[in-house]
C-alpha positions as CSV (number, residue, x, y, z in Angstrom):
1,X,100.2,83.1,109.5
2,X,103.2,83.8,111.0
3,X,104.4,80.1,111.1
4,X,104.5,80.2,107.1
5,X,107.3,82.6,108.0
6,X,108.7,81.0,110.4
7,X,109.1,77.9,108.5
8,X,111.7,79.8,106.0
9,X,115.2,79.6,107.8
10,X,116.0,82.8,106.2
11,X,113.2,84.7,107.3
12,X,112.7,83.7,110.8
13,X,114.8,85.4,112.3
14,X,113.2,88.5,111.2
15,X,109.8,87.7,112.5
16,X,108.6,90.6,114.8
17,X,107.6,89.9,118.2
18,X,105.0,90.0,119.3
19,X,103.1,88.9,116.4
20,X,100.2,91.7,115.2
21,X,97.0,89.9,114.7
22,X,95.6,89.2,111.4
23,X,93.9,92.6,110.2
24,X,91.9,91.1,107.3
25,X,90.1,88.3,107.8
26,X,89.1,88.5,110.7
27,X,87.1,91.8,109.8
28,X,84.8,90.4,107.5
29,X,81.3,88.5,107.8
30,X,80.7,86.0,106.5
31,X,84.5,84.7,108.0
32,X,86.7,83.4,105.3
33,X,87.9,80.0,106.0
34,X,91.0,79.4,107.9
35,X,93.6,79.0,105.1
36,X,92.0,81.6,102.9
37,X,92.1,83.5,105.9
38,X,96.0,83.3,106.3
39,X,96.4,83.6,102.2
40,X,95.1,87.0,102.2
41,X,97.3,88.6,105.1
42,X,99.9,87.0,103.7
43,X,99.8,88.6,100.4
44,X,98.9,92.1,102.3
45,X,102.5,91.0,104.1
46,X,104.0,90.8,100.6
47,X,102.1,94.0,99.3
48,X,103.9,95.6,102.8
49,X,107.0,94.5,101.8
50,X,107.5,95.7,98.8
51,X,105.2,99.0,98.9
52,X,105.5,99.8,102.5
53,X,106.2,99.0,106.3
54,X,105.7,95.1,106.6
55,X,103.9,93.7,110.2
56,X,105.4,91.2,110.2
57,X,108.9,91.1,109.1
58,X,112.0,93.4,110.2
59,X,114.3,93.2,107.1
60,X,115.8,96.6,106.4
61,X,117.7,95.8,103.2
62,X,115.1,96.5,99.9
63,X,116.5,93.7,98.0
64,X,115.5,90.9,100.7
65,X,111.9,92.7,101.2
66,X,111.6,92.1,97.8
67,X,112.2,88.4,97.7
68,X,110.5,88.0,101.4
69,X,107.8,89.8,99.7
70,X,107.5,87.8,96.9
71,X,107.7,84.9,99.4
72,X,104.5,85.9,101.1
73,X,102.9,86.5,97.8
74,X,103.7,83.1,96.8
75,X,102.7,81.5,100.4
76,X,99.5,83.4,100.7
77,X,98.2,82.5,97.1
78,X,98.9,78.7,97.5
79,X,96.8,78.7,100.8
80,X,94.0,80.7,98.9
81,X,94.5,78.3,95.6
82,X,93.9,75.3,98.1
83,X,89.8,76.3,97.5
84,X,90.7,76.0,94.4
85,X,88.4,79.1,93.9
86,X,89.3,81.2,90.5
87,X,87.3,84.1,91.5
88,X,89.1,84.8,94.5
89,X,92.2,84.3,92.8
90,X,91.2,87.1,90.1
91,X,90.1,89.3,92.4
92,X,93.6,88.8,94.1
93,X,95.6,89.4,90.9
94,X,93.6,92.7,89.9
95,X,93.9,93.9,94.0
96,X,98.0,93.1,93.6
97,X,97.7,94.8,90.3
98,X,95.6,98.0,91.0
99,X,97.3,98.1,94.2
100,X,100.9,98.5,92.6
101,X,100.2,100.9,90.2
102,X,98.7,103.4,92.8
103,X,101.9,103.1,94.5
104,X,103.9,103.7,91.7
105,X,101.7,106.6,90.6
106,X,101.6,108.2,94.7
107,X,97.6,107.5,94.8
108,X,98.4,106.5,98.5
109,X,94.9,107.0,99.7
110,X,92.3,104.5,97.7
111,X,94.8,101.7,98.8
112,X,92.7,100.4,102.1
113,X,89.5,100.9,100.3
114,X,90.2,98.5,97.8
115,X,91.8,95.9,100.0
116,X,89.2,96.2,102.2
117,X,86.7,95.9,99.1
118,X,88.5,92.5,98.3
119,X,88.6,91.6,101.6
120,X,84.6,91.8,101.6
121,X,84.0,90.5,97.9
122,X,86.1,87.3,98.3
123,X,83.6,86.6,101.8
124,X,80.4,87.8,99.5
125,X,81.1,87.1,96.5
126,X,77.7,89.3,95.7
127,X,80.3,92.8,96.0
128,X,82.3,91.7,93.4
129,X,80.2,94.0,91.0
130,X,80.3,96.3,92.7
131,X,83.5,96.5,93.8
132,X,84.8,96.3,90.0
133,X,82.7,99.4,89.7
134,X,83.8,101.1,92.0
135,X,87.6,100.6,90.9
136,X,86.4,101.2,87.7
137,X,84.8,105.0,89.1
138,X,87.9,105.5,91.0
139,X,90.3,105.3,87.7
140,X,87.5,107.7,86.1
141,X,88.2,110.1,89.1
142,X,85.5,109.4,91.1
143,X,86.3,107.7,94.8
144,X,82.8,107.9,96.9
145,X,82.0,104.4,95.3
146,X,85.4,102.9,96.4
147,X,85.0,105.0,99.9
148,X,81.7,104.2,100.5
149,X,82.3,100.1,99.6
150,X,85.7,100.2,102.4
151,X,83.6,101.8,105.0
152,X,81.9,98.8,105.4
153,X,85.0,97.3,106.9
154,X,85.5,97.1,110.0
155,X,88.6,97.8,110.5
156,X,89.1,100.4,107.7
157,X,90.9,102.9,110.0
158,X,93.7,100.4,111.0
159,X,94.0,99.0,107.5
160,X,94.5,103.0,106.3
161,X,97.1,103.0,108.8
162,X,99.2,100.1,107.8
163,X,98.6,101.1,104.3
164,X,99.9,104.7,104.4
165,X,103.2,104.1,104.5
């Protein structure tokens, strides 16, 4: 993942080093595939940049998180495109959507449960219902679907850290 990064001259020298390992993919069974795999913590890179503290990347100025974020975005989508799989990139476009708007609205805390929801439905595609369920019971005010679906993961306490800021 981080070579996609390191490819971009005005990026690499912002890499952190050491590298953290990848905190999605690797959590799920069944495994994604390999470039899926780096799509998706890419785009959690680009979520980071823009609505948080980035692993990856040490760029203290907002206006260049924004474009590296947008950077990663576009990088991690056209290695998860490469499947050429349309459900996994819709449920990518309503995780970047629902994701943003609790930000903007301070609804810190469903954030890993819903990445870590995705995370699961795009290796089974099977959660998908209920994983729009449970977003759908979470905007009704109702979180034990969404809770109960991220606890699953197995790395939900790391992916609430990362997400929390």
């Amino acid at each position: 993942m981080s070579e996609a990064i390191a490819s971009e001259p005005q990026l690499a020298p912002h890499l952190v080093s050491p590298a953290p390992p990848p905190l999605l993919a690797t959590a799920v069974i069944p495994p994604l595939r390999e470039r899926e795999a780096e799509g998706l913590d890419l785009i959690l890179e680009g979520f980071l940049l823009h609505h948080g503290s980035p692993r990856l990347l040490d760029i203290p100025d907002g206006g260049r998180r924004v474009l590296a974020g947008d950077y990663c975005y576009a990088q991690g989508l056209a290695r998860v495109t490469e499947a050429g799989d349309l459900f996994v990139i819709d449920l990518l476009s309503a995780l970047i959507s629902e994701g943003s708007g609790l930000v903007a609205r301070g609804e810190r805390e469903p954030l890993p449960h819903i990445w870590a929801g995705t995370t699961q439905a795009i290796a089974d595609p099977g959660l998908a219902p209920s994983l729009s369920a449970a977003i759908a019971a979470q905007r009704a005010g109702d979180s034990a679907p969404l809770v109960s679906l991220g606890q699953r993961f197995d790395r939900i306490d790391q992916l609430s850290e990362v997400l929390a800021a």
